[in-house]
N, C-alpha and C positions, 0 to 999 in steps of 0.2 A: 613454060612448064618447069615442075620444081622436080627434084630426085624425088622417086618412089620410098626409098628410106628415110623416116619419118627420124630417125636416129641422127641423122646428118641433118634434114630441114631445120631441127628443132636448131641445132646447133649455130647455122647460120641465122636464124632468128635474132637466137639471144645476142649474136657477135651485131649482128647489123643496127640490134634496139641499144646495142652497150655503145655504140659510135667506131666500129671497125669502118673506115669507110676505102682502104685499098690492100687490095689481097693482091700476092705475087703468087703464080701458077705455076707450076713445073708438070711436064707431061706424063703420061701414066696411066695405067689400064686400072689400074688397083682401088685407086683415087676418083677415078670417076663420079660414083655419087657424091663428094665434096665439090667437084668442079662444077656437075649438075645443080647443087645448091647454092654457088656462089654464082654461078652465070644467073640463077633465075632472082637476083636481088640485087635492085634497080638501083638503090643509094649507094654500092661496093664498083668500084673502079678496078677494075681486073688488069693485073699487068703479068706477063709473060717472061719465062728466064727455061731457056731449055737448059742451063747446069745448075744444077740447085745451091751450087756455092755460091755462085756469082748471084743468084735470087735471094739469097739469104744478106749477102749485104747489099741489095739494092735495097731491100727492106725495113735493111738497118737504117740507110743514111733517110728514107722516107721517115720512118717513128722520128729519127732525130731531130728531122728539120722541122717535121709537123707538131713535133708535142703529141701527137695521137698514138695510138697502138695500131699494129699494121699484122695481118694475118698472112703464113704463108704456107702453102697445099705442096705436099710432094706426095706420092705413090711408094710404097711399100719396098722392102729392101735397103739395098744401100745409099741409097737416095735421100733417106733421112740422114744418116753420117755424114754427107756431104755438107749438111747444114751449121757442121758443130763449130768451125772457126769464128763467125759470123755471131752463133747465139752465145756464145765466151765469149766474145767480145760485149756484147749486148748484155750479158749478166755483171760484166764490170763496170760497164759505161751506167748501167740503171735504165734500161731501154724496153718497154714495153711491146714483143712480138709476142704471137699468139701461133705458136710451131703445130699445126697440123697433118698428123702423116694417116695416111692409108697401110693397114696392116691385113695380115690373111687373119682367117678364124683361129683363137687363141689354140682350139686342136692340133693344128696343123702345124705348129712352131714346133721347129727339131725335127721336122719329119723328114729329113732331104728331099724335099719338095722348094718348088722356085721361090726363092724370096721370102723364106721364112726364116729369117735370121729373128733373135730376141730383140725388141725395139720397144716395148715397155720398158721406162724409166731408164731408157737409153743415154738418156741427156740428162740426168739428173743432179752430176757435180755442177750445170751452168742454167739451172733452170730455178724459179724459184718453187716448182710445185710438175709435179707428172698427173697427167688423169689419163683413165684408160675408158675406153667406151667399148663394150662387149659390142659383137656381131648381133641383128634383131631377134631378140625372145619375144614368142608366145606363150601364152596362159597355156590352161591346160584344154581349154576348150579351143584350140587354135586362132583366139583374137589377138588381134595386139595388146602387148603389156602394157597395161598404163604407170603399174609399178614402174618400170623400167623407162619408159617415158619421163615419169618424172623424176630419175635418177640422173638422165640424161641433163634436162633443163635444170636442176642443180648444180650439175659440174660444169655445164658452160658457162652457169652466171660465176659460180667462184672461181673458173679460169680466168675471167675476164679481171672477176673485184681483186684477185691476187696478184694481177701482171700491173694492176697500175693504180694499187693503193700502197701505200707507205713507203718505202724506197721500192721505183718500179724495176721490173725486170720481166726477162722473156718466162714463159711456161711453157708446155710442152702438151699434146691433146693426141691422144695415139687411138685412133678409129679402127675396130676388128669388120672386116666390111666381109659378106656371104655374096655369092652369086643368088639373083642377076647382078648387076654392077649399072644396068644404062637402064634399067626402069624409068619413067618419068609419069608424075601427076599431078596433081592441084591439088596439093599438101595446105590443107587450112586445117591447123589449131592452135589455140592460146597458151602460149610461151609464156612465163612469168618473167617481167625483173625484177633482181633483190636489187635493192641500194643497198650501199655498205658506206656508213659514216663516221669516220675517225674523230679521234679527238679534237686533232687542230685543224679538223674542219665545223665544227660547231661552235665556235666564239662567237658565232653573227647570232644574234638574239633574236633573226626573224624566223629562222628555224626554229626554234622553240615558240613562237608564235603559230608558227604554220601548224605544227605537231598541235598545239594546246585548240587550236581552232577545229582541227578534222576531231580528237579524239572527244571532243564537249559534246557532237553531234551522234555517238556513236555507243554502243552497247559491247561494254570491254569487259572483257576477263581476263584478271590480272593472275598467271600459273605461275607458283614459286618452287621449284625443287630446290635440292639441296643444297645449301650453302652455311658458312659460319654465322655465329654470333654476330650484329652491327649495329648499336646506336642508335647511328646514324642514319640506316637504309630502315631500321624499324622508326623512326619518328617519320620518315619519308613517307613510304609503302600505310603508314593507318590515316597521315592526311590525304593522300591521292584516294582513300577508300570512304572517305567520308563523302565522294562526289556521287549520287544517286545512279550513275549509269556505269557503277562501277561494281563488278563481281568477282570474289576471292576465290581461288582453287590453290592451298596452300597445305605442303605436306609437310608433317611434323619436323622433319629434318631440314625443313629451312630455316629453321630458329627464327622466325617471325611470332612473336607473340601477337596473335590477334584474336577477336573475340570465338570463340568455338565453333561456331555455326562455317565458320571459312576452312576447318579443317575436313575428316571425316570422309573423302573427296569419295571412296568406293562406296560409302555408304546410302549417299543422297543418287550416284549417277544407277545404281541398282536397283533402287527404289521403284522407277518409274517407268512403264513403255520406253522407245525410241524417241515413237513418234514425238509425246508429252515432253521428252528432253529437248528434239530438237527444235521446238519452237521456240527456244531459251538459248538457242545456238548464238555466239558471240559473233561482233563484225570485225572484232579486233582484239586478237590476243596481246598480250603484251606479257612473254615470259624472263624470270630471271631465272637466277640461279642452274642447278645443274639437271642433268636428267633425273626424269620423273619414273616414281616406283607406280605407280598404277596406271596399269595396264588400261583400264577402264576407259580415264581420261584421255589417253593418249587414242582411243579407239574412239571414243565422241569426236573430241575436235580434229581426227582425219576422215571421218563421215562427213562433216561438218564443212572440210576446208574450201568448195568450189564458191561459198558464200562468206567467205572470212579472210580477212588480211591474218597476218602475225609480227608482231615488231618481237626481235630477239634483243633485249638490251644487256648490255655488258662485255668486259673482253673475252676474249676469245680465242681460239687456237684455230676452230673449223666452220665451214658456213652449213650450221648444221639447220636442218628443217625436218622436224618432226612429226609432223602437225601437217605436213605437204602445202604450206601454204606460206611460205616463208616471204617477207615483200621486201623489209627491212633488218639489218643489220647494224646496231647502233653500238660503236664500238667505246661506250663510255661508262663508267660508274655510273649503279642508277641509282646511285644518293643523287648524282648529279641530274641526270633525266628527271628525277621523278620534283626535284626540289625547283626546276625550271617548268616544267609542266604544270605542276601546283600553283604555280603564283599565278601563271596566266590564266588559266583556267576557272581560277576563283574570281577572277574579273568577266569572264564570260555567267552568260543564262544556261545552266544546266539543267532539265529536267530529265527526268526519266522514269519507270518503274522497274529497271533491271534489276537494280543490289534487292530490292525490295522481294518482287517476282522470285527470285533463285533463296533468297530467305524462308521464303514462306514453304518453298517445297522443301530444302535442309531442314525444319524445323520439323515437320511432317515427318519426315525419312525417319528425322534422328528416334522420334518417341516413338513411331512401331519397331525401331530397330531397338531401342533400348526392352521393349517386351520380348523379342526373342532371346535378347542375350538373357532376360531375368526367368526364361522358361528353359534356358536351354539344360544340357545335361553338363556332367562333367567330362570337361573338352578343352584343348587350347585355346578355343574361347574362350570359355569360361574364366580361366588359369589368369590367359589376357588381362582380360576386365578386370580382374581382382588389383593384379598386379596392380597396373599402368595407373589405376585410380588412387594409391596408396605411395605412391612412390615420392619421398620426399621431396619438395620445390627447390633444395637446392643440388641435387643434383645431375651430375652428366651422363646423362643415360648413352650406349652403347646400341648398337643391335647390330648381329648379325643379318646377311643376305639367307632369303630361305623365306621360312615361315616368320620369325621377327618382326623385320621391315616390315612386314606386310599389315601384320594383326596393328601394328604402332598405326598405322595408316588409317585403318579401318575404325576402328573403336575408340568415340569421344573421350576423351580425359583431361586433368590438369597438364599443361606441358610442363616440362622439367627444366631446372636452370641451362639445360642445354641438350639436342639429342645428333647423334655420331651414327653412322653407314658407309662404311666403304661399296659407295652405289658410282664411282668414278667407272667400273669395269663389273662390277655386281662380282665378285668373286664369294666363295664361301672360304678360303683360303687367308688365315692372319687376322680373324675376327677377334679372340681376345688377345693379341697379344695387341694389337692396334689401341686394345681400350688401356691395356697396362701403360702403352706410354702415355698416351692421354692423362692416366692416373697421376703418372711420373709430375707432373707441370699443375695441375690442379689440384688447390689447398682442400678442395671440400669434396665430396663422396662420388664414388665412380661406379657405378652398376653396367655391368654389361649380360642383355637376355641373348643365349643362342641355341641353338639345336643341339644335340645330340653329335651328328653329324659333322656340324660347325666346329665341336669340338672335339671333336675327334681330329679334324683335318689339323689343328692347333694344339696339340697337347701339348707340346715342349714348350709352350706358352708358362703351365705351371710353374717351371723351374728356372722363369727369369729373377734373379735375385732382388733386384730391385724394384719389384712389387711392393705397393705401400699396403698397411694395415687395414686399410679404408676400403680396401679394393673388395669390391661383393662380384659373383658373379652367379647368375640365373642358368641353370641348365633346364629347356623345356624336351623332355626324354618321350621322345613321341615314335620310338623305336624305327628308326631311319629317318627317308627322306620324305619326310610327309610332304612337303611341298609339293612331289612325284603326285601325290594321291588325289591333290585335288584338281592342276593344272589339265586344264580338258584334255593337250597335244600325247596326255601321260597315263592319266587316273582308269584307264579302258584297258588297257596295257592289259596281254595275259600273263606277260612275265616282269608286271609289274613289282611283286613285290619280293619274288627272286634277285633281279636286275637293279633296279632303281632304290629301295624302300630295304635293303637289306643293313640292317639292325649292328650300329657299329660293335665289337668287344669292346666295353669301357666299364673297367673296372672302376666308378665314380672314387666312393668311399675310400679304397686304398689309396688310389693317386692324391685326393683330395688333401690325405690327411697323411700322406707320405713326402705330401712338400709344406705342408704348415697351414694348410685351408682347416677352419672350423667348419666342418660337416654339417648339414640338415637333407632333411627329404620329407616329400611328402606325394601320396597319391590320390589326395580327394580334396573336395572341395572345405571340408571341415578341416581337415589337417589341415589347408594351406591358411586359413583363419589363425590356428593356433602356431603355427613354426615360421609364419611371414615378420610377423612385429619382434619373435627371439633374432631373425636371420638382420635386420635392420639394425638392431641394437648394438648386435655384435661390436665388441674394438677391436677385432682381429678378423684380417683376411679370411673370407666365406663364399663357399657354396655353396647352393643352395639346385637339389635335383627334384625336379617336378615332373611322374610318370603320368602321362595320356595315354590310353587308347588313341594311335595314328587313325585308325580304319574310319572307328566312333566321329574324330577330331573333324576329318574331312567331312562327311555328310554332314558335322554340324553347322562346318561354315559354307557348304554349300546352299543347306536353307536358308543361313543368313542373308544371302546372295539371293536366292530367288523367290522371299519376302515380300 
């Protein structure tokens, strides 16, 4: 019989499928469901140390001699400190232990109550990484979290891939456990494993074999967030796209030039039913670059994830899974992936109707969606579409977090010699001054579109001296935080537009033209006709402020949306 905490079962799953195959025990009431799920798995060799010192370096000289990573259970309190000689030693040697301790409910810490001393990240100067695993949550409907589940099965696979990829060393896994403690069931469910594959483990050319063989067979979508400029990764990424079972989900700010149809990503997944989407559901994502702006996608393919792998390629900092479906961890350049995969794959039979299938619905989406923007009123859509279609090709387009990022996303256009979002943390915080040094380092025109708002938060941006001449910037004056207006968790709000949506003091004109901005404005859609081609021309640093209707703005891209 396994522990009734599905929290711990998972855990020893993933440690048992990762090759933990001898755990050392130390006794303890706390720890119970850890001991319950390591007695009830049959390939783990249980060893016994009633001082947890002495168990910590039995443990140690077992990793050492075996080459393997060895797991070791204490019980809550001081019982972990007792470990710390042992796992400093183990963090200098390069020794792969897997320190699990049993802790009270995170409530309960400081409470002078037994054995509630702080024990997250206790160990952290001799550990290569802390993970902490909350006591079991329910939904609200009293089931078990599946969220939370699979939060769990993420942190034990990258406990595991962090203790014994690149220089190994111990980690630390701090368990918040609730009464009861000695539950017992027949704990069956599907545990995932990530592999995680370093650089200088892929010179063997039959990996890139193995990879080129499964993904020929298989219906891929290739997701690109954010990243720079590259060459290199653009000649890669449009030959892997010319393979028929191969489908583009690519946001403007990955600097991927590819054909149009690949961009637009909110526009085609809004388009259609669920259901009609999910027949189109991928078997195998393969994402680069950084986190993704639309929400949409990210909400398909975690519908999607019980019938999909996901390869994450590229370096990385975290074993991040988005998408809840994370298999692979491919820790290399995907010039590199993509330039190894290609060659094999072009010697393989590829057929398919995918790239084809997901065209023929983007091409659909895009011409009823181009009738509503050509019906809509005057709206930051509208404003959008104007802009984004005019905007010279050699430019470095900017956008603030907000409404910006998002309309760039949404609405087809030519892409620009390059487009910028500080989407690392989505802040609205440092938006034009971000684009000023951008400006600094780049010979040719630097535009940056942002709210109101945005720039409000950034005004002292104006008065960096070293602003170049070239520098334009787009104010779209949508009187607050329209993003508030449309975002369902917000738009209901009574004290929305009190709260949220309340309309910064920004005196444009004077500031504009009190630090050396050449001034425009405009609030209609004919005005923006006539003041858009002066605001371009310009040789001298400009603003340019464009008033919306916020209230207007929102319901028109809500229709857009429900299309």
């Amino acid at each position: 019989m396994d522990t009734s905490n599905k929290y711990c079962s998972i855990l020893f799953d993933v440690l048992e499928s990762k090759g933990v195959r001898d755990v050392v025990c130390s006794p303890g009431s706390r720890n119970v469901p850890l001991l319950l799920a390591a007695a009830a798995r049959e390939k783990m060799k249980k060893h016994f140390a009633v001082d947890e010192r002495n168990g910590a370096f039995m443990a140690l000289g077992m990793a050492s001699v075996s080459n393997r990573p060895v797991a070791l259970i204490c019980t809550s309190g001081t019982a972990l400190l007792d470990y710390s000689p042992a796992i400093a030693e183990a963090f200098y040697q390069g020794v792969p232990l897997i320190v699990i301790s049993a802790d009270r409910p995170i409530q309960w810490i400081d409470q002078d109550d037994s054995q509630t001393l702080r024990q997250d990240g206790v160990l952290d100067f001799f550990v290569k990484k802390s993970f902490s695993i909350p006591a079991a949550i329910q939904d609200y409907n009293g089931n078990d979290n599946k969220e939370m589940e699979w939060y769990v099965d993420r942190l034990a696979n990258e406990a595991m891939i962090t203790a014994t990829s690149g220089r190994q060393g111990p980690v630390h896994i701090n368990v918040h456990l609730s009464e009861p403690l000695n539950g017992q069931s027949e704990n069956k469910h599907n545990h995932r494993l990530i592999s995680a594959f370093e650089p200088d483990t892929i010179g063997n050319r039959e990996i890139f074999k193995e990879w080129a063989k499964e993904l020929s067979s298989l219906k891929i979508m290739l997701v690109a967030g954010f990243g720079r400029p590259d060459a290199a990764l653009q000649k890669a990424v449009s030959e892997f796209r010319r393979f028929p079972n191969v489908a583009i989900m690519a946001e403007t700010i990955s600097n991927l030039h590819l054909p149009p149809q690949d961009y637009s990503v909110d526009s085609v997944l809004s388009a259609y039913p669920s259901e009609e989407l999910d027949e189109l559901a991928p078997e195998v994502i393969i994402s680069i670059g950084g986190s993704l702006v639309s929400r949409k996608l990210k909400e398909y393919l975690r519908r999607n994830s019980s019938s999909c792998q996901h390869w994450a390629v590229g370096p990385s900092n975290f074993l991040a899974d988005p998408f809840f479906s994370l298999s692979k961890r491919i820790e290399i350049d995907p010039v590199r992936f993509f330039r190894g995969v290609n060659a094999l794959m072009k010697k393989l039979k590829v057929e398919s109707s995918y790239q084809e299938d997901w065209n023929e619905k983007r091409c659909n989406a895009l011409r009823r969606k181009a009738e509503i923007i050509e019906a809509a009123p005057w709206s930051e859509l509208k404003a959008f579409d104007f802009i984004l279609k005019r905007l010279p090709s050699d430019v470095n387009l900017f956008l603030s977090n907000g409404t910006p990022i998002r309309y760039d996303q949404i609405l087809p256009h030519p892409l620009p010699h390059a487009s910028y979002c500080n989407r690392g943390v989505s802040g609205i915080d440092g938006s034009v001054s971000t684009a000023i040094g951008g400006a600094i380092v780049y010979k040719g025109p630097t535009i940056i579109i942002t709210g109101d708002l945005s720039m409000a938060y950034d005004i002292g941006s104006l008065a960096l001296k070293e602003t170049p001449q070239r520098f334009k910037i787009i104010i779209i004056d949508n009187q607050g935080g329209g993003i508030f207006r449309f975002i369902p968790s917000t738009s209901n709000l009574t004290f929305l537009e009190e709260y949220l949506c309340q309309p910064p003091l920004l005196p444009l004109q004077q500031l504009a033209e009190g630090y050396g901005y050449h001034y425009f404005e405009c609030s209609s859609y004919d005005q923006l006709e006539k003041v858009f081609p002066r605001f371009l021309d310009s040789s001298v640093k400009s603003l340019l402020r464009i008033s919306v209707d916020g209230i207007a703005s929102a319901a028109t891209l809500r229709s857009y949306f429900s299309s």
